[in-house]
N, C-alpha and C positions, 0 to 999 in steps of 0.2 A: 800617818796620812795627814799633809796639810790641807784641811779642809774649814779654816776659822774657827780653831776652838772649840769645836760641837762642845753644848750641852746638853746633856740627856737625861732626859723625864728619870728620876726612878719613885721608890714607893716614898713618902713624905714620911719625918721623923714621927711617931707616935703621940711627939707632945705637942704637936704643932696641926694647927688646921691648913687646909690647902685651897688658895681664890683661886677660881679659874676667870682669866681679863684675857685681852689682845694686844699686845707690843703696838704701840701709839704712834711708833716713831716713822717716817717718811720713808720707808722701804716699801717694793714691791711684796715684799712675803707676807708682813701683818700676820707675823705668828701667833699662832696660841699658845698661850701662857698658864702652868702654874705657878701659882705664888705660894712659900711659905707664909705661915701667918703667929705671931709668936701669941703666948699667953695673954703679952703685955699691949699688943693692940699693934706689934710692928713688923714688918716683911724681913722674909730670911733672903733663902735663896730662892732663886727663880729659875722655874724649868720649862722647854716645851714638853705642849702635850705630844703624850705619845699616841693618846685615841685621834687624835689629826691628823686627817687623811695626809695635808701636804708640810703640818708643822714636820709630821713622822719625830717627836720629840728631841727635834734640835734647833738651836737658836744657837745666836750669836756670843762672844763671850762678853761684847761689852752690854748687852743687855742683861747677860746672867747677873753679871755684881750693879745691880741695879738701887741694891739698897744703900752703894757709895753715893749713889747720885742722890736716893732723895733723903737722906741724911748727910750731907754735907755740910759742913761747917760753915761754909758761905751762901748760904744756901738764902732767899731774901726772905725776910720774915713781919718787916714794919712795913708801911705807906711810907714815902719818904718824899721831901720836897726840895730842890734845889735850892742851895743860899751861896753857893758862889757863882764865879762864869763857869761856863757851860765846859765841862771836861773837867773840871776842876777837881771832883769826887769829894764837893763838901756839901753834906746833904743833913736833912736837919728831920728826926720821925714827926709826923704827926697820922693823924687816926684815919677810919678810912672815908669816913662823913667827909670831912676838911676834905682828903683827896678829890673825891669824886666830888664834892661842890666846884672844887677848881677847875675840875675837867670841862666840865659843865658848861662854867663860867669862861673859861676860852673857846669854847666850840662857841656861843653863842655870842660872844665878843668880834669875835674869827666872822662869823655868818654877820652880823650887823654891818663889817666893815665892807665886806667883799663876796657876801653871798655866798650861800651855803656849799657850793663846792669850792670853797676857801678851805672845807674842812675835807680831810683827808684818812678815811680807815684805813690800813693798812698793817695786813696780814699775809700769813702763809699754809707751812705746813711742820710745825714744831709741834700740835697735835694731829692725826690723823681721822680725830673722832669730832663725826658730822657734827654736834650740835656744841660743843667746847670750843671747835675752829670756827663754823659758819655762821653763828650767831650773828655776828660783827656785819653780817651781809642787810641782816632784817634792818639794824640801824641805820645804814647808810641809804637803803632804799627810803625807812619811812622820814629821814631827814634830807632825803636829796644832797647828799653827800656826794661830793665825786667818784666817779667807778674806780676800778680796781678791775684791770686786765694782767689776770696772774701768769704773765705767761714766761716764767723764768726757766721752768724747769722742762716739762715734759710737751710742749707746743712742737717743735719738729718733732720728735718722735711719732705723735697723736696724727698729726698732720701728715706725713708720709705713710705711714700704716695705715691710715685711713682715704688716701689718698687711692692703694691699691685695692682695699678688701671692700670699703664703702663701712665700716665698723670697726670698733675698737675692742675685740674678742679674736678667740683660737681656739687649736687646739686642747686639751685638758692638761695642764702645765703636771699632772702627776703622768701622764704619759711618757714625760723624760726617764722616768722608771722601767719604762715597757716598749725601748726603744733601741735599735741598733748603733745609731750615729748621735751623737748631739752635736751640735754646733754651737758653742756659745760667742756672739757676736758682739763685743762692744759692751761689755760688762766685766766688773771685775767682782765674781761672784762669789769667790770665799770669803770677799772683805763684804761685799755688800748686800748678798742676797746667798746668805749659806743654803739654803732649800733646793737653789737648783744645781748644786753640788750633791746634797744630798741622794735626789732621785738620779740626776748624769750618774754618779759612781754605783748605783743600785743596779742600773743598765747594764755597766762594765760589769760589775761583777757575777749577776747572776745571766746573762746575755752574751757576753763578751764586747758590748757596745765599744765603739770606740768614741773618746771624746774629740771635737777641734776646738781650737779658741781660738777667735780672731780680735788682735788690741794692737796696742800702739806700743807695749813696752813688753818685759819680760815678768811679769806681773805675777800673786801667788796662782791666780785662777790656770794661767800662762803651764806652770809646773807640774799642772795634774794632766796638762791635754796628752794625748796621743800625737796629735799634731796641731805645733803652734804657730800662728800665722802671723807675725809682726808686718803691720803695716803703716805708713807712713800714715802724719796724722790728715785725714781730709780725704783720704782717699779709697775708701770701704766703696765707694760706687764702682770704680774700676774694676777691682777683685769682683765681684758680684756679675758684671759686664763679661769679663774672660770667660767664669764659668757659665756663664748662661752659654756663651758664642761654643766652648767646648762642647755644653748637652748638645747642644744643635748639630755640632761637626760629628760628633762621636755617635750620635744615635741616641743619648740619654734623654733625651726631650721624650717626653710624653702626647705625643701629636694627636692621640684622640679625644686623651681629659685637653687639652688645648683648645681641640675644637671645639669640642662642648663647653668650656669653662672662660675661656680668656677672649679678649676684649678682639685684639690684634695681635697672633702668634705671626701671622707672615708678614706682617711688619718690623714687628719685632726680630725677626731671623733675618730681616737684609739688613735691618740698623747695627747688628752684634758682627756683621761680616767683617768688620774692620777692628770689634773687638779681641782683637786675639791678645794671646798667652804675651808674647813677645809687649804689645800694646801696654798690659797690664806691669808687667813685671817693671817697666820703664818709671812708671806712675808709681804703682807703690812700696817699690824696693823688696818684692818678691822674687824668688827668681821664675824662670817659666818652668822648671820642673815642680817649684811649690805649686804653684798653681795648676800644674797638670795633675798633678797627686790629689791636690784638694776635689778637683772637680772630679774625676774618676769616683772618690771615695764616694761623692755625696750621690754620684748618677749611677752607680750600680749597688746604692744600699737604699730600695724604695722607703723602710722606715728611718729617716732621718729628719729631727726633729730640731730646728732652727731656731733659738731661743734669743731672741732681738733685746738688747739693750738699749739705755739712753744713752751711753756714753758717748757712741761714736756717731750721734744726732747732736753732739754739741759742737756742730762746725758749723759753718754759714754754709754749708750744701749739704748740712744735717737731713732733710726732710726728704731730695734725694737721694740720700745715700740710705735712708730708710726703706723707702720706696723699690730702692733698688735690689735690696737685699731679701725682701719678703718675696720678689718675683721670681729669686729662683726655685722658692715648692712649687712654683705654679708650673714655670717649665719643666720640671722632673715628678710633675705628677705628683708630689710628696704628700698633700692635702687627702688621699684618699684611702689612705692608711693610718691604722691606731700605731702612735708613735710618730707619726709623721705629719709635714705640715709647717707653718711659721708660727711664732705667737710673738706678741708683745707686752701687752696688757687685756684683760676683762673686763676694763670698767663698764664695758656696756651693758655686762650680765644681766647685773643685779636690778635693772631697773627701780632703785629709792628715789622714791620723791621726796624732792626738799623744797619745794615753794614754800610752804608755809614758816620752815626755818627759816629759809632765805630772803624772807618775804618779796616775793617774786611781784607781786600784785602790784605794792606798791612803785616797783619799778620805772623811774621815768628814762625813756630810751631817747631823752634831748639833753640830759645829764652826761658830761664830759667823762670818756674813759680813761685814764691816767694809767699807762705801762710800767708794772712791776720794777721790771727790770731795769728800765729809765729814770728811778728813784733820784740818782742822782745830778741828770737833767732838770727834770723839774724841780730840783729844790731849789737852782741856779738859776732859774728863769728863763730855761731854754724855750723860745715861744712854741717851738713847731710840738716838742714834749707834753705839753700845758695846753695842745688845742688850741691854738690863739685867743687865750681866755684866762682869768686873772692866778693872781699867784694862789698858791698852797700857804695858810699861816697857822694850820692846827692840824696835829695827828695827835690818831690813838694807834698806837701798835700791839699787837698781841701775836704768840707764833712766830716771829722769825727776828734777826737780827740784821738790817741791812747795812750797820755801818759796818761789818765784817764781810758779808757773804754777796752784797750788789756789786756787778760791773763797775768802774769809770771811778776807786773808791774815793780818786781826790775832790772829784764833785760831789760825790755822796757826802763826806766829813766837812766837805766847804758850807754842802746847802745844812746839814745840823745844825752846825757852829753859826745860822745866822739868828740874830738877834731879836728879829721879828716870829720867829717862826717857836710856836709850842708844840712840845713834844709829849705826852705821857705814854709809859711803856709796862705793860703788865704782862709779869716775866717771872722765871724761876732763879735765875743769877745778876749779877749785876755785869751783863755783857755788855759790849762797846756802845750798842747800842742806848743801853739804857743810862750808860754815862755820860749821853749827848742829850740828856732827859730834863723836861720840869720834875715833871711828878713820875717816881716809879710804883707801883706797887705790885703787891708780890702775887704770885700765881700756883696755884696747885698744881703736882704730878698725875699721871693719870691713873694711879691704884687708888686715887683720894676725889675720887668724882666719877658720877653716870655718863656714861656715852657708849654710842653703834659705832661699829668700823667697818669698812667694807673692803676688802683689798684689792689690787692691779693685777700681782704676779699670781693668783691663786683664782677661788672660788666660792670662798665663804665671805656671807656676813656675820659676822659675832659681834656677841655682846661684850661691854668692858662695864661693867659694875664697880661701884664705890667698895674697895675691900677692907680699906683704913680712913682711919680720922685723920682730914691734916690738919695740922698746928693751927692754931684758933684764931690767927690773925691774920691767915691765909685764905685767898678767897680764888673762886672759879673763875673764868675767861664767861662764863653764861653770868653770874650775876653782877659783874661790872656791864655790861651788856644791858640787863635789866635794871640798872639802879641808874644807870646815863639816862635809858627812854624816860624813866619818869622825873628825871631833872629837865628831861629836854622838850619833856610834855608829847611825849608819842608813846608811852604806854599804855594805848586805849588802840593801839593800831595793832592788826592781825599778828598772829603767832606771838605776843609779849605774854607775859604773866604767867607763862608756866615753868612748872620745874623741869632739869634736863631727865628724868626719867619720866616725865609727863610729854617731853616731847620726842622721845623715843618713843614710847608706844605711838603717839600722833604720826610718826612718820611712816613706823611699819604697819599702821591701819592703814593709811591711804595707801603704803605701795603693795597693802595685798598680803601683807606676810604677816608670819606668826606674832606674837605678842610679847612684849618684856619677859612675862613670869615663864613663857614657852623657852625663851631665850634662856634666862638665869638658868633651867633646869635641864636643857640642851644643849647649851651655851656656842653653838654657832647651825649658818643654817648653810646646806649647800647648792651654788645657786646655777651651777654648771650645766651648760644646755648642752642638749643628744648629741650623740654621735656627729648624726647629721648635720645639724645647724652648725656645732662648733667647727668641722672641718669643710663646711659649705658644698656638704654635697648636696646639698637644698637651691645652692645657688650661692652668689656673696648678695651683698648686703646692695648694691647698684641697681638702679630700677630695670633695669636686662641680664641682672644678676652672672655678669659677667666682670671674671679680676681688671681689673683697668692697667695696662699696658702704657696705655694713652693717658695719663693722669690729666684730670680737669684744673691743672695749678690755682686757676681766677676763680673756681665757682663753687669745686666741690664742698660739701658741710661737710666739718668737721669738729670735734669734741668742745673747739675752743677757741672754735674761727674769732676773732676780732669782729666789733658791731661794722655795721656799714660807717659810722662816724668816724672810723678807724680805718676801714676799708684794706686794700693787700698791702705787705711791708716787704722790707728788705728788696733787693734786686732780682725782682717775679720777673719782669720779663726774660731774665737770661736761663728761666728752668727751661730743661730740654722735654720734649717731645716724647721720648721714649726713657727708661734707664740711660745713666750717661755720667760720666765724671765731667763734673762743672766747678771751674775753678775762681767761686768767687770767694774762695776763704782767702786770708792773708797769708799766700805765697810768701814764703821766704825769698830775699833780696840781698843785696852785695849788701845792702845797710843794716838790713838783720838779718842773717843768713841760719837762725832756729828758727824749730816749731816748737810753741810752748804748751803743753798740757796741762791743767791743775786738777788731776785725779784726785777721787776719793782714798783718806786713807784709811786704815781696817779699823783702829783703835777711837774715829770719830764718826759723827754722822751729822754732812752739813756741819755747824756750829758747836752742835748737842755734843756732850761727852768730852767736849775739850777743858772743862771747869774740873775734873776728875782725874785725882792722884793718878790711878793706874793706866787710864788713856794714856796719858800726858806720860809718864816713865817709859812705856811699851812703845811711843812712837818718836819719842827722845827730844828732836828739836826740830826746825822748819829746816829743809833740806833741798838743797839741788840736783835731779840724779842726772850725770853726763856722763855722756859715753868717752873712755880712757884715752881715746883718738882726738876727738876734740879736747879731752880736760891739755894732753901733748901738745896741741898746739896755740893752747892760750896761757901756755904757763903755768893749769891749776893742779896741786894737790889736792887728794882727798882731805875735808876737813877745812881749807882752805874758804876764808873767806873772798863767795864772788856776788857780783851785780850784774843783773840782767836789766833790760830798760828798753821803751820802745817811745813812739809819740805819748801815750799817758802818762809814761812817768819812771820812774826805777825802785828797784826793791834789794835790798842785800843779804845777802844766807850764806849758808853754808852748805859747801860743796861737798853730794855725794858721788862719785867716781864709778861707774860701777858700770860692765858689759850689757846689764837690763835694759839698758835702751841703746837704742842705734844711734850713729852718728846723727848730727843735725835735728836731733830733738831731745828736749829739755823736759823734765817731769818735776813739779812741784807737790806732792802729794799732803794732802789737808784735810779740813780746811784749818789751819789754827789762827788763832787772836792775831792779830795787826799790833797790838802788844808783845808778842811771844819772838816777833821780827826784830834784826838789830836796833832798826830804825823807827819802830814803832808803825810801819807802812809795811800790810800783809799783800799776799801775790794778784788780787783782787785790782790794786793799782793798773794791772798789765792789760784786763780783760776790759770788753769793748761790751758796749750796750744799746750799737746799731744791731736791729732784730734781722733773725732768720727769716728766710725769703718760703712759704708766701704770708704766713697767719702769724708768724714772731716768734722768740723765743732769744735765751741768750745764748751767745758762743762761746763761753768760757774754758774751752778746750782749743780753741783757734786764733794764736797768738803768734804772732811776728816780731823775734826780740833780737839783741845783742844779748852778748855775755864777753864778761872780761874778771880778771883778777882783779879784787879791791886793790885800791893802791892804798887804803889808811893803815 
């Protein structure tokens, strides 16, 4: 059964001790983890747990060989300081005093010139654990450093989901266990969220559940459905529109949870009247029996459990098509049954305060917000990126690598390469990023440091304890954090001066919860509200606690709305009214007549895991997959070197061949080095870093390109 590799918990070798942490890395599942632990102080294998309700003891496999990763030969171990031009990789050790005085010394050089948001923090989610990632926040507040509007990843998603619910919660993501339908929607969940494979096939087996998957290609998650629903890429809103218009025609609407629950049901039933099957199938290259089958299945099986992804929210009418997909539990009633319902994420569960990490206090809300995802705008001196307000001449980076993984990458690598601008990057490899570096220094994994994790796709907080010693010249993401404030004379301002298991307990005292040592000895806590609230038979989250139909595009709050100084983005005025396919993504044209996707692939995560022998074997080389119809009529072999290119720019690979995708769309599956590319320019070059319409995000799935045979 291809289901990613499961790893399964079993009893630990007898000579070996067993840490229990939580998997750090940027997935919805934040699995729980046992670690082997050797005599000699170092990690074996790594297993989920099995006492976890929703690990149920499987994880991924590139997490299992985990101890490739944090023993890896290249793995950064000194401070290091730039002595040639920048990309050059001639770098010279020195200690980590010298480092961090230099950092120091350019932030405050940086600030003399041009004022403190000349300097620029800049992070992610390369850990997942609050006080190792978020630190970075307390500094920029008490230095009045420019903001940091992250909004690359999960902004349409949040945004559309919470557009309809009023909340970023569901139903009980282990309910996929105890359910007849799943739907998995725009996820590619064997590669990237094995859990909710796990419980989908738990359903099937002991239920007779049937799975659906709805993507863009023919994907592994694709090969477990029952029924697979390949859709063009941009157009999940549509699909979503038919079946709504079908409950309606057919009787599966739920018209008394309607009336009680939803905002505008008879609005919504004369907007879907032109909705139909024929409509749909037009748009997204389903036919109208797919789509009569799909919605049949979903309206006469009340437990069917809608399992929303981010993928297919990374289009420019991501937040619509969000939006649009959550409203059909509401019209089949599905929300009132166990098993049934939509979900996306939980982050609202857990209610953790982090002011005091984040040092919220000192926040000044006339300090410019600088877009994630606009990295490399603003390095260029885009004025409208910059706030009409002076340049960026100092970062600190920690958690993410943006000269690989940001939109627009030839303005990303142009704004590094300029000569005025310092960079220092505290990192576990020497990725692209950190080769566009003054100062690197090296960073710990997270078996080798204290930190809380809270997950999206689940329901626990757990703890991640220090379970190894790392290498002596390695240091934490918290104490470059604390050893900057007191160079920069702000370690006397709130939340400094403690250790990260001093501010784990600080966090879970103010939000109410158990304590470190309750933690270590329970090791997760579960944070999952009733029945009721989670499937809103209490109401939704909307102050007339009715689903919104009618989305407030301009007003409603949402997890990650942009300040008012940012205000709406992308092309808000063209959201519709009701659910609707809106085609402000880049259409294919007689000039580029693909759609480009740059999927996740199973073997990496984001960037992570791409420095690692067996990743890197298992997913072979950077690859174009086309459909055999198109490879016909552009000349290509399998294997065959092609170039794809659009306004930003061109990238060249290697063509895979293959019926997994349909005609007239392109799948680059990643993400790998911009090194590992013929040209040294990864697929990142293609994607745009105009934001999703209304609160931002990137569209790195929504791409208008050619393709043609190299001609070298």
């Amino acid at each position: 059964m291809n289901i990613a590799t499961p790893i399964h918990a079993k009893s630990a070798d007898p000579g070996k001790k067993v840490g229990h942490t939580a998997c750090p890395h940027d997935c919805p599942s934040t699995c729980a983890l046992e670690v082997e632990i050797t005599q000699d102080g170092r990690i074996g294998r790594v297993r989920g747990a099995n006492d976890h309700t929703y690990t149920s003891g499987v994880i991924c496999a590139k997490v299992a060989r985990y101890a490739e990763r944090l023993y890896h030969p290249d793995r950064l171990m000194h401070p290091l300081r730039r002595i040639g031009a920048k990309g050059e990789g001639r770098w010279q050790q020195i200690s980590w005093d010298e480092a961090l005085d230099e950092i120091a010394e350019a932030f405050m050089k940086a600030e003399g010139k041009d004022g403190s948001e000349a300097v620029w923090p800049y992070y992610y989610a390369g850990t997942m654990g609050w006080v190792q990632r978020d630190s970075i926040e307390r500094l920029r507040h008490a230095k009045r450093y420019s903001g940091f509007f992250s909004s690359i990843c999960t902004n349409p998603a949040w945004t559309g989901f919470t557009m309809a619910t009023g909340t970023l919660r569901g139903p009980d993501p282990r309910e996929m266990g105890r359910t007849d339908c799943v739907v998995i929607w725009g996820t590619n969940a064997v590669a990237t969220q094995v859990n909710v494979m796990t419980h989908a096939i738990k359903s099937r087996k002991e239920r007779g559940a049937k799975i659906v998957v709805v993507d863009i290609y023919d994907n592994p998650t694709m090969k477990q459905a029952d029924m697979a629903l390949i859709v063009k890429p941009g157009t999940d809103a549509a699909l979503a529109c038919a079946v709504m218009h079908i409950a309606f025609r057919d009787g599966y609407a739920d018209r008394a949870y309607l009336a009680k629950y939803a905002d505008d049901p008879a609005g919504l039933e004369a907007h879907l009247k032109a909705k139909t099957p024929e409509w749909a199938a037009a748009i997204t290259g389903l036919s109208v029996d797919e789509i009569e089958t799909f919605a049949q299945l979903v309206g006469t099986t009340k437990k069917t459990y809608f399992r929303l992804g981010y993928g297919f929210t990374r289009q420019r009418n991501g937040a619509v098509a969000m939006h649009a997909a959550a409203s059909i539990a509401t019209v089949l009633g599905s929300w009132q049954y166990e098993g049934g319902g939509a979900f996306h994420s939980n982050s609202d569960i857990f209610r953790m305060n982090n002011a005091e990490l984040t040092g919220k206090s000192m926040k000044d809300p006339d300090i410019r917000m600088l877009d994630q995802s606009q990295i490399g705008r603003v390095l260029t001196g885009d004025a409208a990126s910059l706030r009409h307000r002076g340049p960026v001449t100092a970062m600190l980076i920690q958690n993410t690598n943006p000269v690989n993984i940001a939109p627009e990458q030839r303005l990303v690598k142009g704004g590094f390469a300029r000569g005025d601008l310092f960079v220092a990057v505290h990192e576990q490899f020497m990725t692209e990023t950190a080769e566009m570096a003054d100062i690197v220094i090296p960073a710990t994994m997270f078996v080798e440091h204290d930190d809380i994790y809270r997950a999206g796709g689940q329901n626990h907080i757990l703890l991640g304890p220090k379970l190894v010693e790392p290498p002596p010249t390695v240091r934490t993401n918290l104490f470059v954090i604390e050893e900057l404030a007191k160079r920069l004379g702000v370690a006397d301002q709130p939340g400094f001066g403690f250790s990260a298991r001093e501010m784990v307990d600080r966090i879970l005292e103010t939000s109410g919860l158990p304590d470190y040592d309750h933690f270590l000895e329970h090791k997760w806590f579960d944070r999952q509200p009733d029945f009721e609230d989670a499937h809103f038979l209490n109401g939704f989250a909307h102050p007339d606690g009715k689903f919104r139909f009618r989305p407030d595009w301009a007003n409603q709050p949402a997890p990650n709305r942009p300040p008012e100084s940012v205000g709406l983005l992308g092309p808000h005025p063209e959201l519709p009214a009701f659910p609707d396919q809106v085609d402000v993504i880049e259409v294919a044209d007689a000039e580029h007549p693909f759609r480009l996707a740059t999927s996740p692939a199973r073997n990496f995560l984001n960037s992570s895991f791409s420095e690692t022998k067996t990743s890197r074997q298992k997913e072979g080389r950077p690859e174009l997959m086309i459909n055999p119809q198109d490879a016909e009529i552009n000349g290509i072999a399998h294997g065959d070197l092609v170039q794809i290119g659009n306004r930003r720019g061109e990238v060249r690979l290697h063509a895979h061949v293959t019926a997994e995708v349909k005609p007239g769309v392109l799948i680059a599956e990643g993400l790998w080095p911009n090194k590992a590319h013929v040209d040294g320019e990864g697929i990142n070059v293609l994607t745009g870093a105009d934001p999703v319409a209304p609160y931002g995000g990137a569209a790195v799935h929504d791409n208008k390109v050619w393709l043609r045979k190299d001609a070298a």
